[in-house]
N, C-alpha and C positions, 0 to 999 in steps of 0.2 A: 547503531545501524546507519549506512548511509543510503539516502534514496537519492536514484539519481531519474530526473523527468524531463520527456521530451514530449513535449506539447502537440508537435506536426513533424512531420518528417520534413528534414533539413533544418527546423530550429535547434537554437541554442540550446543544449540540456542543463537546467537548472538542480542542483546540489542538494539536497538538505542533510542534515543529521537529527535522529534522535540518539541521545546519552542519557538514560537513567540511572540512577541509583536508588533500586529499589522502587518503589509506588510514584519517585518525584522523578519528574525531569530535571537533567545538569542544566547549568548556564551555558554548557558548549552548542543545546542543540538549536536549532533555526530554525523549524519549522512557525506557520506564522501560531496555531495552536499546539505546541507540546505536550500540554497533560492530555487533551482529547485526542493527539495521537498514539501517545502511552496507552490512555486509557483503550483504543478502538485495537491496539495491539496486545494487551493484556485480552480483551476479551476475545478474540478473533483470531489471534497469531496460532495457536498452534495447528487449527483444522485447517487454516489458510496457509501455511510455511508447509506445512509437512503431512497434508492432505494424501492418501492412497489414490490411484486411479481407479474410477467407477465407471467400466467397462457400460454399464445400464444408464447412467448422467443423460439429460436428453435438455439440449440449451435452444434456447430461442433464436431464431436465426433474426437479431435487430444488429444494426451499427451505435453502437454509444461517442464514436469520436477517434481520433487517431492520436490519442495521447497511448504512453508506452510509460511505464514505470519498470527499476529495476532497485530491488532492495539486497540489501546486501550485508551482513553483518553475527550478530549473536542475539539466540532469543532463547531464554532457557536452557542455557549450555548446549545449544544445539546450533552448526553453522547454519544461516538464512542465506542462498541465493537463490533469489524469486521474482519473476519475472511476471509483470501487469499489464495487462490490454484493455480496450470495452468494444473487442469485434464480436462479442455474441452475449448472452441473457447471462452465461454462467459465469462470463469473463467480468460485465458488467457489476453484477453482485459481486463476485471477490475484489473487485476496487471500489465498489461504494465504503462497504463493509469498513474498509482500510484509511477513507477515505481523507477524515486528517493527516495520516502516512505521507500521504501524495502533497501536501499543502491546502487541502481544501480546508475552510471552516467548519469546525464543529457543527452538524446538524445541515451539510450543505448535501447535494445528491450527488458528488464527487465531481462534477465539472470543475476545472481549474481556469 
């Protein structure tokens, strides 16, 4: 997977990769924790990549920051292009969830 992160509008978007094989992460990826993003993608990717619209969903109207994430790549033989924000409660939650994904540290509350 690549994730590509842009912190504020107009900064530099910063790259990463995850590369598994299997339960381990390759040496190709850079995220600063790869197994806790493995891991936060093994458990999360599928309701999170390939989620239904729930027309009844009812999100909190808070601002969490103006970072943007976009992922992009193969999860389960299925293509991932998926797109991350924290402009509301529900948006918030799907990138904690992810949150080593993004570069945060395992066990961090997703701020980068």
């Amino acid at each position: 997977m690549t994730i590509t992160l842009t912190e504020s509008p107009g900064a530099t978007p910063r790259v990463f990769r995850l590369v598994a094989d299997g339960a381990t992460p390759s040496a190709a990826s850079n995220l600063p924790d790869s197994a806790a993003a493995l891991a936060a993608v093994e458990q999360h990717g599928e309701k999170i990549f390939f989620a239904l619209p729930d027309p009844t969903r009812v999100c909190t109207q808070q601002y969490g920051g103006p970072e943007i994430a976009v992922v992009t790549g193969w999860f389960e033989d299925q293509e991932v292009n998926a797109s991350f924000s924290r402009t509301d409660g529900c948006e918030i939650s799907r990138w904690q969830a992810l949150a080593p994904l993004f570069g945060a540290l395992a066990g961090s509350t997703g701020a980068v």
